[in-house]
C-alpha positions in Angstrom: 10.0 -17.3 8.1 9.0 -14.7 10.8 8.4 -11.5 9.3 11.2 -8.7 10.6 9.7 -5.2 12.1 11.2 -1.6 12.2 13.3 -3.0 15.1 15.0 -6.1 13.2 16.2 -3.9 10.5 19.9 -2.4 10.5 20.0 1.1 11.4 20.1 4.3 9.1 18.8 2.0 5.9 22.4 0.1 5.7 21.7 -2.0 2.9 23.8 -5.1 4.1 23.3 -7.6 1.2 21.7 -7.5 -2.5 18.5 -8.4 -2.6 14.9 -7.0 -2.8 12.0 -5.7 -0.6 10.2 -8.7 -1.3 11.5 -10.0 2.3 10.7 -7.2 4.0 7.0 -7.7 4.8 6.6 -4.0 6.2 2.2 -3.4 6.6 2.6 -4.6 10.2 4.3 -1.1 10.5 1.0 1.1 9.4 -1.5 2.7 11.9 -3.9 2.9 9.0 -5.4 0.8 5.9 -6.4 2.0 2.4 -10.2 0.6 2.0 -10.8 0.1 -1.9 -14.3 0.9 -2.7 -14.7 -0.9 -6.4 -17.8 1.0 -7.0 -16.2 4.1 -7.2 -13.2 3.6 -8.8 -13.0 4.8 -12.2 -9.5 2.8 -13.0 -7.0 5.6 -13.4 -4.6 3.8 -11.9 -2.7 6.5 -10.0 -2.7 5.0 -6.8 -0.8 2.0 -9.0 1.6 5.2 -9.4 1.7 7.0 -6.4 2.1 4.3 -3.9 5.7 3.7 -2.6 5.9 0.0 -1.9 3.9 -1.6 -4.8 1.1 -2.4 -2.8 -1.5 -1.5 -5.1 -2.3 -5.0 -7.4 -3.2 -4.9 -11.1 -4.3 -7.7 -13.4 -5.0 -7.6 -16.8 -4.7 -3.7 -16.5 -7.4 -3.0 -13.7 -6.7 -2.3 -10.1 -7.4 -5.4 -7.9 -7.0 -5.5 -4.2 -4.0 -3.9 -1.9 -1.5 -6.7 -0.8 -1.6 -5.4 2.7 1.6 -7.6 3.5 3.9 -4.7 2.1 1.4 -1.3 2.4 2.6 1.3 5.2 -0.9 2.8 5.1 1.2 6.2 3.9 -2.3 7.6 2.4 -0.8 8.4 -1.0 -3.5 6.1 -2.5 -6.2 7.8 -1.0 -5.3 11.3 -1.6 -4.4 10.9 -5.1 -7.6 9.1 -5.3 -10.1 11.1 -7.8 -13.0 8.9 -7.5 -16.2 8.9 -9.4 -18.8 12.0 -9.0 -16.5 13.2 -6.0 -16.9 10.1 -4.1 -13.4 8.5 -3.8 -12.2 5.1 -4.0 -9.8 4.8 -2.1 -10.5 5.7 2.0 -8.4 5.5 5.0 -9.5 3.6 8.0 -7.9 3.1 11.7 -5.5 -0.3 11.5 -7.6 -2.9 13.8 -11.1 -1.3 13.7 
């Protein structure tokens, strides 16, 4: 099944049919990705919290990688991000570079 963009989607949010946002595969809408940097996380878990669409993974009550399928690249992550020694763990980087 094709993934639908901003442009297949009803207008003004109509929600037409129960369901989830499972089938809505939305990262192809971001202009920037979170970068995890593992090193300097200190497993808080707030951008678990903070992000929006559940893009932030966790197993076994650690912070694994983003699933990028359904991450808009808002930036929540990253600014909520405290880091370790001021460094963050979580940075944003330009989509395709």
């Amino acid at each position: 099944m094709k993934a639908k963009g901003w442009r297949d989607l009803p207008p003004g949010s109509v929600v037409l049919e129960g369901g989830s946002a499972v089938k809505f595969k939305t990262g192809s809408w971001r202009a920037f990705r979170p970068i995890w940097i593992e090193e300097n996380c200190i497993q808080c878990l707030f951008c678990w919290i903070y992000c929006p669409d559940m893009a932030v993974e966790v197993k076994d009550g650690k912070r694994t990688e983003f699933d990028y399928d359904y991450c808009k690249g808002c930036g929540i992550c990253a600014l909520e991000c405290p880091g370790r020694k001021g460094q963050k763990a979580i940075v944003m980087a330009e989509e395709g570079k």
